[in-house]
C-alpha positions in Angstrom: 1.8 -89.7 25.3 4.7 -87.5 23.9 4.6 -87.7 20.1 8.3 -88.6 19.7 7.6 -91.6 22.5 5.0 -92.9 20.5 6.8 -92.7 17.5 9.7 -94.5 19.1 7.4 -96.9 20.9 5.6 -98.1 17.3 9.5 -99.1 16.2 9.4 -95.6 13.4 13.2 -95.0 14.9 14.8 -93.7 17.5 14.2 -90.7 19.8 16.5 -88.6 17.9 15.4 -90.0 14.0 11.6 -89.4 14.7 12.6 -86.2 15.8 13.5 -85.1 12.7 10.8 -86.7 10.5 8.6 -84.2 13.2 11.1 -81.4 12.4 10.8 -82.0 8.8 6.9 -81.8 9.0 6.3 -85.2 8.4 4.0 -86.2 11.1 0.3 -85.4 11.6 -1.9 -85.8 14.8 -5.4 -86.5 13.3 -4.7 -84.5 10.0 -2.6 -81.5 11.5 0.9 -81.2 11.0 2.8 -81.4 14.7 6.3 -80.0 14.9 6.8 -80.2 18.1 8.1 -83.8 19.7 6.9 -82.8 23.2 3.3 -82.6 22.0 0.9 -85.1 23.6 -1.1 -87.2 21.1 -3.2 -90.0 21.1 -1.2 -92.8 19.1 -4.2 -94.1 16.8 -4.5 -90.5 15.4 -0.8 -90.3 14.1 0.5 -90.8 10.7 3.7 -90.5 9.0 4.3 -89.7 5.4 0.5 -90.4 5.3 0.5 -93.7 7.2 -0.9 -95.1 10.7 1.5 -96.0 13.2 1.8 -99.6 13.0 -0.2 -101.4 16.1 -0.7 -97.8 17.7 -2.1 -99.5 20.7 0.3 -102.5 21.0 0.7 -105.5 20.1 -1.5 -108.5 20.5 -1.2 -111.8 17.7 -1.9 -115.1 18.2 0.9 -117.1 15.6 0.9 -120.4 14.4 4.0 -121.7 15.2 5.8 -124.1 12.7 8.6 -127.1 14.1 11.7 -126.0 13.3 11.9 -122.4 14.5 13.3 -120.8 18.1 11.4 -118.5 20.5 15.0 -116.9 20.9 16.7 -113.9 19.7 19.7 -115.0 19.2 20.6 -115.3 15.6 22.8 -118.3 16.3 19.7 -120.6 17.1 18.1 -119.6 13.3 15.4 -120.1 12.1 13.5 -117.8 14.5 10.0 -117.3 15.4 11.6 -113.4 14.5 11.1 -114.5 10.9 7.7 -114.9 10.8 6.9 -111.6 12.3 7.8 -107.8 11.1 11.2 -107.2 10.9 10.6 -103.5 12.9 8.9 -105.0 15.9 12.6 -105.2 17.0 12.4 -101.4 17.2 9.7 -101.4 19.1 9.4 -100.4 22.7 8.7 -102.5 24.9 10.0 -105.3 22.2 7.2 -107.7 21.6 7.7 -111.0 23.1 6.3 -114.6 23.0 4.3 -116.1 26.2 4.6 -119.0 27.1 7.8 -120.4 24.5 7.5 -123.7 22.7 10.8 -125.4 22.0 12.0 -125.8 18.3 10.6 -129.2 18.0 6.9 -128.3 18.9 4.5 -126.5 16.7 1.3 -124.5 17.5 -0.1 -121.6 19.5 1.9 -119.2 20.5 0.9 -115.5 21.6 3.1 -112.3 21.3 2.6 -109.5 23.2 4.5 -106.0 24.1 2.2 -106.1 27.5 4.4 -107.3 29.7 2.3 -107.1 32.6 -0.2 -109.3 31.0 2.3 -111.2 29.4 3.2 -112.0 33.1 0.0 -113.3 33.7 -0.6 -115.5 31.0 2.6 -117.2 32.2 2.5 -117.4 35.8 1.2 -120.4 37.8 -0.2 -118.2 40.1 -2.7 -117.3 37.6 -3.1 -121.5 36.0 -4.1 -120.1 32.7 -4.7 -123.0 30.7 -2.9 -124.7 27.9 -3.8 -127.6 26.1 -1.3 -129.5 23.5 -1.7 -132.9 21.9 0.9 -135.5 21.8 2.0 -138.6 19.6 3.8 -141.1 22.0 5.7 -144.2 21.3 4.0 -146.5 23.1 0.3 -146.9 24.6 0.1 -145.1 28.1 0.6 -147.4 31.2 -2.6 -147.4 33.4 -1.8 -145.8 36.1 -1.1 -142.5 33.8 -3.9 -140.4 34.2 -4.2 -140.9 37.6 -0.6 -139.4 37.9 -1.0 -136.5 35.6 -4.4 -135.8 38.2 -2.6 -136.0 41.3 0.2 -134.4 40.1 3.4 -135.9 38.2 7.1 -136.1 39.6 9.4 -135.3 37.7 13.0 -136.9 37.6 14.9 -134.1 38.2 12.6 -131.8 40.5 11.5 -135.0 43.0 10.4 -132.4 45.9 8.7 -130.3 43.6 5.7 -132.2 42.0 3.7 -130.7 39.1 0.3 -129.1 39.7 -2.3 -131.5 39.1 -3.3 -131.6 35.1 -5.9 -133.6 33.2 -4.5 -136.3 30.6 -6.9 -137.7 27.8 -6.6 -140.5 25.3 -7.8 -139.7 21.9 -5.6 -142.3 20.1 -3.7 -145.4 20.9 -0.5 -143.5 20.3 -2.4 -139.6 21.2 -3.2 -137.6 24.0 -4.3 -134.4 24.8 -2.6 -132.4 28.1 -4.1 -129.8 29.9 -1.1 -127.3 31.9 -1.8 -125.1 34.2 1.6 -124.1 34.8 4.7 -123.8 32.3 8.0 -125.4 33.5 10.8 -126.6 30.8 10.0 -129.2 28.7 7.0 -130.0 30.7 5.0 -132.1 28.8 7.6 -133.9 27.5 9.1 -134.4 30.7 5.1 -135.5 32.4 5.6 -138.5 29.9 8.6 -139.3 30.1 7.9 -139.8 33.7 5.0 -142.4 33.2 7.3 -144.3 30.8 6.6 -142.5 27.2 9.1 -141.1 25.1 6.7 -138.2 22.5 7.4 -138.1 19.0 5.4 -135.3 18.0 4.1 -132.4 20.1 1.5 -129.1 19.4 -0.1 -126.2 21.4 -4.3 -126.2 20.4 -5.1 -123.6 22.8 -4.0 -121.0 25.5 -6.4 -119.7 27.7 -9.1 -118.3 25.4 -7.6 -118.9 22.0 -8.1 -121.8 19.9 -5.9 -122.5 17.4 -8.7 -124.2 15.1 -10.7 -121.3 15.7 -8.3 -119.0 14.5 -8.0 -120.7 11.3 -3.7 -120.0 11.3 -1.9 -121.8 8.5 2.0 -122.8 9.7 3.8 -119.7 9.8 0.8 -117.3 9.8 -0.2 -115.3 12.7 -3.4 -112.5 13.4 -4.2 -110.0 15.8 -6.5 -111.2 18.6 -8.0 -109.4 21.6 -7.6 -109.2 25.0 -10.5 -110.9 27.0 -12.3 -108.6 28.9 -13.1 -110.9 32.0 -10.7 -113.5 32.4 -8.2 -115.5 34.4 -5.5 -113.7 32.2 
């Protein structure tokens, strides 16, 4: 890779500021001053003013998502999932961005990724990577629930378009745990709604491979994780 794209690409600054830090001597390629912006470098080698490149190789977190904040950019809907990452990853490029979004009211797993290839595939149905959330209803599930959710729920709004088969549990009178292979709006919410239960509290355990208890996230925090190397995703 270029030395000024990688600059750019790790969110350092623009094509034309990371220029001149590489003018001004400031960058090294595995200890050696590199003036020139065309040179090709391997990204984990570079440093500026001393320092690695943040996430030379992308970016890759798992984050533990609190209620209350958007998976949108726009400042308008604040508090944003933004907040609870590095202010430069906005410089980045390609920008970092959440797979699979969970809606301001529901808390838990959420992964970030500048892959957007394999941020494709964690999200698409064709690839039913699995996502499991518990739920607090208002009222004990009808019987004929979990034989629904199996055979595949329909929705209000989408009557010729049922949703792929998925496996409902009881753990609780009032709590149950879904398991989505797919990732419509308001999906879960709108699966209950549809067997007559209204949810009152909602959270992502796991996606795919990554467990939320094994990760040991606080509200808020978030950590690097790695890509499988076999997988669905």
């Amino acid at each position: 890779m270029r030395l000024d794209r990688a600059l750019a690409n790790c969110g350092v600054g623009s094509r034309t500021e990371v220029r001149v830090l590489i003018s001004r001597g400031q960058v090294h390629v595995g200890g050696v001053m590199v003036r020139d912006p065309a040179a090709k470098c391997d990204p984990s080698l570079v440093t500026v003013d001393g320092e690695p490149l943040d996430h030379p190789l992308g970016v890759l977190i798992a984050l533990h998502k609190p209620v209350g904040f958007s998976c949108s950019h726009d400042g308008r809907e604040a508090p944003l999932v933004d907040e609870l990452l590095p202010d430069f990853w906005a410089w980045r490029t390609p920008r970092p961005e959440w797979a699979g979004r969970l809606d301001r009211d529901t808390s838990g797993l959420l992964l970030v990724t500048d892959d957007h290839q394999f941020l494709h595939r964690l999200t698409s149905p064709r690839h039913h990577v699995e996502k499991v959330y518990e739920a607090t209803i208002d009222r004990p599930l009808p019987s004929s629930a979990v034989e629904q959710f199996a055979s595949g729920v329909v929705l209000a709004d989408e009557p010729d378009k049922p949703c792929l088969p998925a496996e409902l549990t009881v753990i609780g009178e009032l709590t149950v745990r879904v398991v989505l292979r797919e990732g419509r709006y308001h999906q879960v919410r709108r699966m209950l709604a549809a067997v007559g239960c209204t949810v009152l509290t909602l959270h992502r355990t796991s996606f795919g491979p990554w467990r939320l208890d094994d990760l040991g996230l606080e509200a808020g925090d978030w950590c690097d994780v790695e890509r499988p190397a076999t997988s669905a995703t």
